[in-house]
Every structure is written in C-alpha cells, then in structure tokens.
C-alpha positions as CSV (number, residue, x, y, z in Angstrom):
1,X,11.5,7.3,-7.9
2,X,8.3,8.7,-9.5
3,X,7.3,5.0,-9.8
4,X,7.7,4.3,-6.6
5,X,5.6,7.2,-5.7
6,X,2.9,6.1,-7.8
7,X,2.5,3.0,-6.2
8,X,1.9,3.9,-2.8
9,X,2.7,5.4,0.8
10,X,3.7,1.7,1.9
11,X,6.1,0.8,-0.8
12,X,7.7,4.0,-1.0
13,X,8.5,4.2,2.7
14,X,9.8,0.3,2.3
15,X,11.9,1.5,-0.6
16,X,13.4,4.2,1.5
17,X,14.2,2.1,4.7
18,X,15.5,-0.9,2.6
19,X,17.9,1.6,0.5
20,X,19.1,2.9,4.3
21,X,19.4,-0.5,5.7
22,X,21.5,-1.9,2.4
23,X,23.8,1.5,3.0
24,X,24.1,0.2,6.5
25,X,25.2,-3.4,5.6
26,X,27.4,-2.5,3.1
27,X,29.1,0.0,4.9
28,X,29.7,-1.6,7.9
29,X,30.1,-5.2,6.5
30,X,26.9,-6.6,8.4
31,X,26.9,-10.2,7.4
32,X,27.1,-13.8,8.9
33,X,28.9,-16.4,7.3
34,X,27.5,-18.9,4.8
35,X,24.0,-18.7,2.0
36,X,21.8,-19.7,5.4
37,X,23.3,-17.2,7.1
38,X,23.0,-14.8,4.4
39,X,19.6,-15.2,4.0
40,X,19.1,-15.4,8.1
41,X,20.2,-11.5,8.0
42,X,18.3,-10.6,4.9
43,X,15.6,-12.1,6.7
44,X,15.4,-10.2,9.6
45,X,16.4,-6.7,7.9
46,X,13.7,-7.3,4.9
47,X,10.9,-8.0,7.5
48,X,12.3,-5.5,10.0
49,X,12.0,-3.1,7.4
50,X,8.3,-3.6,6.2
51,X,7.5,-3.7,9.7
52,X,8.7,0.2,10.2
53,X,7.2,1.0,6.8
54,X,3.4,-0.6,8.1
55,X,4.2,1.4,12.1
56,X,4.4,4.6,10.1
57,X,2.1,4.5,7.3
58,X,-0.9,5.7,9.7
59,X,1.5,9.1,10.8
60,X,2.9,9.6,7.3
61,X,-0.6,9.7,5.9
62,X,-1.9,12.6,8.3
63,X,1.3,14.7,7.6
64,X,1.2,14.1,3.9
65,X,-2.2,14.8,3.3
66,X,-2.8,17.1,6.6
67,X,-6.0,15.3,7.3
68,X,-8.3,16.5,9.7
69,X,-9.5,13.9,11.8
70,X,-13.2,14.1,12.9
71,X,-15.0,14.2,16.2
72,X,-18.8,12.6,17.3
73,X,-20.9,15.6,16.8
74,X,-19.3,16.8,13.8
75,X,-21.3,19.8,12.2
76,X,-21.1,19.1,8.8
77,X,-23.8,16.6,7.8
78,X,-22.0,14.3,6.1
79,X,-19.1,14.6,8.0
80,X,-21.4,13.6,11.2
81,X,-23.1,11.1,9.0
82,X,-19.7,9.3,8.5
83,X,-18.6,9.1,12.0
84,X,-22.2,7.3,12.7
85,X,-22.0,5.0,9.7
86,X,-18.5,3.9,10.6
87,X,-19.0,3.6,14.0
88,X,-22.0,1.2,13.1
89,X,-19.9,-0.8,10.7
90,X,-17.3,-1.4,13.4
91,X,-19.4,-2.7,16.2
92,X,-20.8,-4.9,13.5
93,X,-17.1,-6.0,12.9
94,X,-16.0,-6.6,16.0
95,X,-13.8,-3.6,15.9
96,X,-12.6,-0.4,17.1
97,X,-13.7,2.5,15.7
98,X,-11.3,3.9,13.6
99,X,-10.2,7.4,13.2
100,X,-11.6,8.9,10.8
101,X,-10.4,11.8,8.7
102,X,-11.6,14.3,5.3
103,X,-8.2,15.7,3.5
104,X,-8.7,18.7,1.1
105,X,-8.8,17.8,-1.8
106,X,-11.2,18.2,-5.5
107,X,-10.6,14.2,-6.3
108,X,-13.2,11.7,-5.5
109,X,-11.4,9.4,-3.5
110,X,-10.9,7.4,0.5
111,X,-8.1,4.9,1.5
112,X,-7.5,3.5,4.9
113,X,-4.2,2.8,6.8
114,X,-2.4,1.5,10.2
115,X,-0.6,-1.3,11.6
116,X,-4.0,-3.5,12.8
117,X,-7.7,-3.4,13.2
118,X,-7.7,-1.3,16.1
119,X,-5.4,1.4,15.0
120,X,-6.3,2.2,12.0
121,X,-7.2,5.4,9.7
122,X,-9.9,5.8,7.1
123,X,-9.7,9.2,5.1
124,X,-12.4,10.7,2.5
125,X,-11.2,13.7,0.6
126,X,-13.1,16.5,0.2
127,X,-14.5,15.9,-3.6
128,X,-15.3,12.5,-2.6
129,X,-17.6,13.6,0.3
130,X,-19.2,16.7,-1.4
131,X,-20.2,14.3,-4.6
132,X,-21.2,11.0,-3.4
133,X,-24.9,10.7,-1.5
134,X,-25.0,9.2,2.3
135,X,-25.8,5.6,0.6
136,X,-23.0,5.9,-1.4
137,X,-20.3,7.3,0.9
138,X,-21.4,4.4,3.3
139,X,-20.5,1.9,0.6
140,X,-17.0,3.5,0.1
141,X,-17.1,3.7,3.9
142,X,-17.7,-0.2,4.3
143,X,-15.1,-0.6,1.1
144,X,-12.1,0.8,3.2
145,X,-13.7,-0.5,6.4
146,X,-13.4,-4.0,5.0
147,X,-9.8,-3.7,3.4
148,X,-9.2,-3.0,7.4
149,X,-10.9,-6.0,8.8
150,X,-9.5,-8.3,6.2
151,X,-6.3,-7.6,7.4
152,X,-5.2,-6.3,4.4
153,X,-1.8,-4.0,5.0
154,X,-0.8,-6.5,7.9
155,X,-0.8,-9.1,4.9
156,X,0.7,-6.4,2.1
157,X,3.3,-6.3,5.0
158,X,4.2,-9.9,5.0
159,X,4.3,-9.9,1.4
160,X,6.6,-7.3,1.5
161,X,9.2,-8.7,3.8
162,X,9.2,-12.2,1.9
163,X,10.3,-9.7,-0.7
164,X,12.7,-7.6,0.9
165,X,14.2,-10.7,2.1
166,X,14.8,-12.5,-1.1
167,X,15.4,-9.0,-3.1
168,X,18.1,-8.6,-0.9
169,X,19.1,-12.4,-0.6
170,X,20.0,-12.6,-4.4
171,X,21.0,-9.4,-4.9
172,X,24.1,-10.1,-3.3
173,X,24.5,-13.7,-4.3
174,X,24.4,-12.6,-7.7
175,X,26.7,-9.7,-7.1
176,X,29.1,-12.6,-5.5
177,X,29.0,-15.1,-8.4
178,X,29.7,-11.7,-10.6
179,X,32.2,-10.8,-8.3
180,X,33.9,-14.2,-8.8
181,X,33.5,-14.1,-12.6
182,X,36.1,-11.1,-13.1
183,X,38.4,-12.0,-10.4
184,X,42.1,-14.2,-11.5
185,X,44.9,-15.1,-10.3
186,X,46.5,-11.0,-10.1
187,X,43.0,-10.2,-7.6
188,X,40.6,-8.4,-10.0
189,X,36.9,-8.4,-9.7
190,X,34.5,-5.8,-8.7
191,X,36.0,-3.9,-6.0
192,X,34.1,-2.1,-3.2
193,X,32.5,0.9,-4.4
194,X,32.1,-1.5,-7.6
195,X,30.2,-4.3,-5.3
196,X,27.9,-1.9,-3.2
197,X,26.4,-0.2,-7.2
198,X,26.3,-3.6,-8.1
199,X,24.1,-5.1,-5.1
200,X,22.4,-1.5,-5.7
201,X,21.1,-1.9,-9.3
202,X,20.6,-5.5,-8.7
203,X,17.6,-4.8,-5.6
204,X,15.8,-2.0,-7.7
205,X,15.4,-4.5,-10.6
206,X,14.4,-7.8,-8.2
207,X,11.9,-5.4,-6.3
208,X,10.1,-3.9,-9.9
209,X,9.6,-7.7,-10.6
210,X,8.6,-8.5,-7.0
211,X,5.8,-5.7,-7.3
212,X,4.3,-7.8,-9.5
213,X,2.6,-10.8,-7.6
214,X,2.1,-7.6,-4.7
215,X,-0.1,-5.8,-7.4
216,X,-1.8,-8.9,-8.3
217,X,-2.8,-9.4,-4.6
218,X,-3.8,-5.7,-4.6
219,X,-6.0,-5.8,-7.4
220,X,-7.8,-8.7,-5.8
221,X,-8.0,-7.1,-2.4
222,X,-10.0,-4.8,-4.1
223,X,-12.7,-7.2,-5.5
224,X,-12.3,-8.5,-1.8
225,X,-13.5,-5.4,-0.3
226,X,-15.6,-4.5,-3.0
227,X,-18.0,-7.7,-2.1
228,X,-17.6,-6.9,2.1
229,X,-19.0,-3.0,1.1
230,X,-22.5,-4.8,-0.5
231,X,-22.6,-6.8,2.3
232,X,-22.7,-3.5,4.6
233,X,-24.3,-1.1,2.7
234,X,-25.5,-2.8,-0.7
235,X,-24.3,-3.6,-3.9
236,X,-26.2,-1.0,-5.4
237,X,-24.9,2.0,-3.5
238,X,-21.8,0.6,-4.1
239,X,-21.9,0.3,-7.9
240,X,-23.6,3.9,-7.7
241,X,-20.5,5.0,-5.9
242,X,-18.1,3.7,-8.2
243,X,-19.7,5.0,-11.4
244,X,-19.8,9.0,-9.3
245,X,-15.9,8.3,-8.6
246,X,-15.1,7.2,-12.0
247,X,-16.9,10.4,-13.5
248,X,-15.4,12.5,-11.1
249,X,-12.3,10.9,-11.3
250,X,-9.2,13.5,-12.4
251,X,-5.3,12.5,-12.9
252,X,-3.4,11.8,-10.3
253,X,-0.3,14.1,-9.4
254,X,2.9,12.7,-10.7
255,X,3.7,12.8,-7.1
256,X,0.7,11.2,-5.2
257,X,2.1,8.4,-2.7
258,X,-1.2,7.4,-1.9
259,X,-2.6,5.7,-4.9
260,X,-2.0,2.2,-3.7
261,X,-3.9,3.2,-0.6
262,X,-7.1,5.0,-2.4
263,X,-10.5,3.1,-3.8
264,X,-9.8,4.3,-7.1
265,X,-6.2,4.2,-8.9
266,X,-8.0,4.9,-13.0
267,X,-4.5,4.2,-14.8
268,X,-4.2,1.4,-17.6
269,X,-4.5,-2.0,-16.0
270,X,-1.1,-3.9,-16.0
271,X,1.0,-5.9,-14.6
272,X,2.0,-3.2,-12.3
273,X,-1.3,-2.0,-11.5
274,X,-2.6,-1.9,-8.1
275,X,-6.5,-1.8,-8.8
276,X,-8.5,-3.3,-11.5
277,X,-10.6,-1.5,-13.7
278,X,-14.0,0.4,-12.5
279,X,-16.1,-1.4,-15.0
280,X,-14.7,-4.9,-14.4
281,X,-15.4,-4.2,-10.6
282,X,-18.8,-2.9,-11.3
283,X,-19.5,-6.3,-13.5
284,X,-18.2,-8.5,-10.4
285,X,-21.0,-6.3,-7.6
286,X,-24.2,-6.4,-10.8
287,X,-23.8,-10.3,-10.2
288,X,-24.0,-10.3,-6.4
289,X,-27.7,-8.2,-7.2
C-alpha cells in the first residue's frame, strides 16, 4: 500500500474503488456469460471506476492537504500575485480560472487537479511560494496551468480505465484456466474463498505492470508541460525555478499521495517513476533558449 501512496492521489483512490468493486463482483457473482461478455463488464466497472477516482481527486486534495483556497485581492503579495498571473494565463488559454490554493507546508512544490479545464485546482505550498521569485512562481504557475489545458488527468483517466479493464479482464481468465487446471473428475479446483485470493493477487500484480506505460506517459507529460510553462512565462524563469525546487527539495513522507500530482517527484528515475529527472528537464528547456 505504501507504493500505491507514493504514486499518487489518482491511483490510490483507483486502487481503492477497484478493490471495492472486485469485492462487489465476487461476492455477488456479477458476471455475464462468455470472454466478450466478460470483458463487456470489466469494461464498464474499470472505466466506471477511474471515472469516480478523477470526480473526487479535486475534493480529496483539499481535505488531504487542507488547502486554503485564495480570493482576488489576496493580501499577501505573492499570494495576490498568483491569482493575477493565473488569471492571465487562463484568458490566454481559453479557460476558466481555476481555483487556486497555498497548503502548509516547508517543501517546494505545486500540482493541479479536477475532472476538466474548467474545474480544476492548482495548489502551491507554502515553501514553494516563500522561495521561488514572482518570475519563477509564474513559470511553475504556467507548468501546472498547462498539465490542465493539455488535458492531462482526463487522459491519465482513460489510461487508467483501459487498465482497470484488462487488469481485471485477465485476472479472472487466468484464475479460470487455473481453476480448470486443479479440477478432475471427484470436483477439485480452487474453491471460492480460494478463487476470490486468487483473482485478488492476480490484479495487484497486472496493475504494478500496468503502472508502467502510465508512468512513462507521466514522465513525458512533464516535459509536455515543461515546454507550455516557457511559452507563458520563459524558459529561463522556468529552468530558474526548477534549480530553487531541486535545492529546496526535502524527502517526501512515506505517506504523501500527492507525488504523482506535484512538479517535482526527486526519487531515482525508473521504470515506475512518475517524473523524470530535474537535470534532464532542465537540458530539454536550455535548448528551447
């Protein structure tokens, strides 16, 4: 589970729902009749269930990190600052405003969240605003602004569904065939509570390798947004603020269900990781000067 937690708000709460719906299908014997139909109802509970995870990302963020959300007017500089900047970068985008939000916290960090365009979140924590200049927190502004506008938890969500829905898909048809394998002529074979571990085990070992390709396309999402912050405000300010975020930058709790989410994830870069590495990011915006 700490894994999961590491990885992010979204895929934790899809972890969570999938687990409930699986309990619900096993215990009820929710099915339909055939592979098609199989996958049909795999289909609908995998994407169902990404769905609900993307609808409360937004609301799980504010309780998590009791973020306070800021006003036009705000008195604190930057926090007033912020709201302007962001409100700029929207009109220029064609978007809503979104809310916008500082958490409490000593890390130098920002992620944004919600189910579209128009709905969505952007959060600075306190060490992040406090560190980084106007120029720079306008880059990390137009970083998170642009992971928004690219459509890019709408898209994590799709990826996530395809994978819910073949996750669960061959979990059971392998728990079948195993099933099948132990069964003879006197009945055999796994049983029930024996079938439901089975299926179990099976979808948390599918879904570790289906985070792979997911982290892939989050480490490029990154570069993505990386290149739509110099457009707003600059490569410059936005190498700047990565180089103040990376020597700010202090270990994550073990806990911390936002690091998919936030501009800076600094763990070892694998096959697992959800952002590259500061200095290959910084290499990619030094060619765009």
């Amino acid at each position: 589970m700490n894994f999961l937690k590491r990885i992010g708000i979204f895929l934790l709460v899809n972890f969570l729902v999938m687990t409930a719906i699986s309990i619900i299908i096993n215990l009820f014997g929710i099915g339909m009749e055939g592979k098609w139909g199989l996958l049909l109802m795999c289909a609908m509970f995998g994407m169902g269930g990404s769905f609900i995870s993307l609808l409360l990302s937004k609301s799980m963020a504010k309780w998590s990190y009791k973020i306070q959300i800021l006003q036009p007017g705000a008195r604190h500089p930057k926090a007033a600052f912020l709201v302007s900047a962001i409100q700029n970068m929207a009109a220029e985008r064609g978007i809503k405003t979104p809310e916008i939000g500082i958490y409490n916290s000593p890390d130098a960090n920002a992620f944004a969240t919600g189910a579209s365009a128009n709905s969505a979140l952007v959060a600075f924590s306190s060490g992040l605003v406090e560190r980084l200049s106007e120029d720079e927190l306008a880059a990390v502004a137009g970083h998170e602004l642009t992971h928004i506008t690219n459509g890019d938890m709408v898209t994590m969500t799709l990826l996530m569904g395809v994978a819910n829905t073949f996750v669960m898909f061959f979990a059971r048809l392998l728990t079948f065939v195993i099933d099948n394998s132990l069964r003879d002529n006197r009945g055999g074979g796994l049983g029930y509570f024996g079938y439901v571990m089975v299926v179990t085990l099976l979808q948390n070992v599918l879904m570790l390798l289906a985070y792979i390709p997911i982290s892939a396309f989050s480490r490029w999402r990154e570069y993505r947004a990386d290149a739509g912050a110099a457009k707003l405000a600059g490569a410059g300010a936005m190498i700047e603020a990565l180089k103040q975020i990376s020597a700010a930058y202090t270990p994550q709790k073990q806990g911390d269900s936002f690091a998919l989410a936030k501009i800076n994830n600094k763990r070892r870069v694998s096959l697992f990781a959800t952002h590259p590495s500061i200095e290959d990011r910084i290499a990619r915006l030094q060619a765009q000067l």
